[in-house]
C-alpha positions, -999 to 999 in steps of 0.1 A, spaced: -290 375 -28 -279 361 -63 -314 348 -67 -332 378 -61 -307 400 -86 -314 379 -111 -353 378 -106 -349 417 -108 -332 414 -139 -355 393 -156 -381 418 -149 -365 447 -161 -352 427 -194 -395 422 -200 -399 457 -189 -372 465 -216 -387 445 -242 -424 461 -238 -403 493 -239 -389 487 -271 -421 478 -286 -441 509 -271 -419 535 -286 -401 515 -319 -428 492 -324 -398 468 -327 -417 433 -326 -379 416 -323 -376 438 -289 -408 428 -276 -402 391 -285 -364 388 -273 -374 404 -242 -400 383 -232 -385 353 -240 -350 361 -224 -369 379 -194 -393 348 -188 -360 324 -190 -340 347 -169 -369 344 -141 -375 303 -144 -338 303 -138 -343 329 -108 -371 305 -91 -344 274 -95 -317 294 -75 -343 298 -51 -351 262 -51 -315 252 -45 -311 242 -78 -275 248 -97 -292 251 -134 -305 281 -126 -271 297 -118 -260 286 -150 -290 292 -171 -292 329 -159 -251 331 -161 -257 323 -203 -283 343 -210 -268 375 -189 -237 371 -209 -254 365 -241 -273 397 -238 -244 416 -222 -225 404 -258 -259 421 -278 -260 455 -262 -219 461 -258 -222 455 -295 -255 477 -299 -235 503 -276 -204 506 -293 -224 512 -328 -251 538 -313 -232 554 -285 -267 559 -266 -269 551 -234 -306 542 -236 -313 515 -242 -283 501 -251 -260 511 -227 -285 506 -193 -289 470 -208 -255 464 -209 -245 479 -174 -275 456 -159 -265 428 -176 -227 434 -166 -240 439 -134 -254 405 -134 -230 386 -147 -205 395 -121 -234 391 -91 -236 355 -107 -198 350 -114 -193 357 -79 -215 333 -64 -204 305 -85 -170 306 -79 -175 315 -42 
């Protein structure tokens, strides 16, 4: 189930990225997101595979991007983007916290 949380994640941190870019023209957004999203899915397909990188992988960059958009939350107080970015990734990080230590 971890697996498949995190594949949904990654997709939605790409969907966020595009997002970015369509309405800010923020090329940072568009960049970050891909990249993050695309890492986020490899490390998806591993968990699927079995393999125990992928839990880790997708553990670092969930928290590193939970870190980003607390930050960008507590500055903007706006809920979009920041704020759904941070509950996902929160959301995440627990999902994969849980299945590491369990």
């Amino acid at each position: 189930m971890a697996a498949y949380v995190v594949l949904v994640y990654g997709v939605l941190v790409i969907a966020g990225g595009v997002m970015g870019y369509a309405k800010a023209k923020s090329t940072p957004s568009l960049i970050s997101g891909g990249l993050f999203g695309v890492i986020v899915i490899i490390a998806a397909l591993l968990m699927l595979q079995g393999n125990p990188v992928g839990i880790y992988v997708s553990l670092a960059a969930a928290f590193l991007l939970l870190i980003f958009f607390s930050r960008r939350f507590s500055t903007t107080k706006k809920f979009m983007p920041a704020g759904l970015m941070m509950a996902l990734s929160l959301i995440t990080v627990l999902t994969l916290l849980t299945k590491w230590l369990y």
